[in-house]
N, C-alpha and C positions, 0 to 999 in steps of 0.2 A: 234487104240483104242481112244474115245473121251471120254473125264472123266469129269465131275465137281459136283466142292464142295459148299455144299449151306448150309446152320441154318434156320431149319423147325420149331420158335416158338411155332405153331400152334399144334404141333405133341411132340414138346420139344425131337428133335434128331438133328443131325450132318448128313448129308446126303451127298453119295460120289456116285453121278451115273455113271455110265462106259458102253456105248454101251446101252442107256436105261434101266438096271437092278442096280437095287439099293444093296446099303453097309451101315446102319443105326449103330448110338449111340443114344440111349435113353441118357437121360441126366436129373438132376436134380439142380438146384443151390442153394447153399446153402451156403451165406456170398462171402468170395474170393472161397470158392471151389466148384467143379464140381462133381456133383458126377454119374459115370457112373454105370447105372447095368446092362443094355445088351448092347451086340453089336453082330451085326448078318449084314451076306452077303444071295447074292440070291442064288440057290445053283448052277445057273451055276456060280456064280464069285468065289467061293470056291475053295481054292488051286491055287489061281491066285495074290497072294498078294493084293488085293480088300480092307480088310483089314485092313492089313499095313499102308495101303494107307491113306485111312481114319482114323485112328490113328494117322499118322503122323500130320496131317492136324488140327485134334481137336487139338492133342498138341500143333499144332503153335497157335491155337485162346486161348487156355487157357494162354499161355504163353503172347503173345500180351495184353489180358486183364487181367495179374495180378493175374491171379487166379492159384490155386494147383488141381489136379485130386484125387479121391479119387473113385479107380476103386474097382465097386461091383463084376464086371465079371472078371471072371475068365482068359479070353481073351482081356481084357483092362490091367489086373492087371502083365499079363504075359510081354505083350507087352510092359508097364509101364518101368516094371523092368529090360526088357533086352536094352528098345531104351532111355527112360530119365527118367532115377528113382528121379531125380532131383524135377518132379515136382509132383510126389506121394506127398498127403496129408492124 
């Protein structure tokens, strides 16, 4: 599996490609925090931790630039609270 993680200004998402199929966070900024309201995989990455992955990944960029998450989804808010509720805002 070849995987990489890019910041799509343009689009205002977090992108985590894997094998050519995309894992997006829409994103909004707002002060120090981040504010997520969807996150979505392709649906073949689905049930593959694709995901995870990419959550992990925003949490380290939020983390590195100082900022807190403030997850609208459902599945950013989950992930938040089970991998680093620390940086919930």
């Amino acid at each position: 599996m070849t995987e990489s993680f890019r910041h799509n200004p343009e689009l205002s998402r977090y992108e985590l490609e894997e094998d050519g199929l995309l894992a997006w966070a829409d994103y909004q900024r707002a002060g120090h925090r981040l504010v997520i309201p969807h996150v979505e995989a392709d649906p073949a990455l689905r049930g593959k931790g694709s995901a995870g992955r990419l959550m992990t990944r925003v949490a380290q960029t939020a983390r590195s630039e100082g900022m807190r998450i403030t997850p609208l989804c459902g599945y950013a808010a989950a992930w938040l609270k089970r991998n680093d509720p620390d940086l919930i805002a």
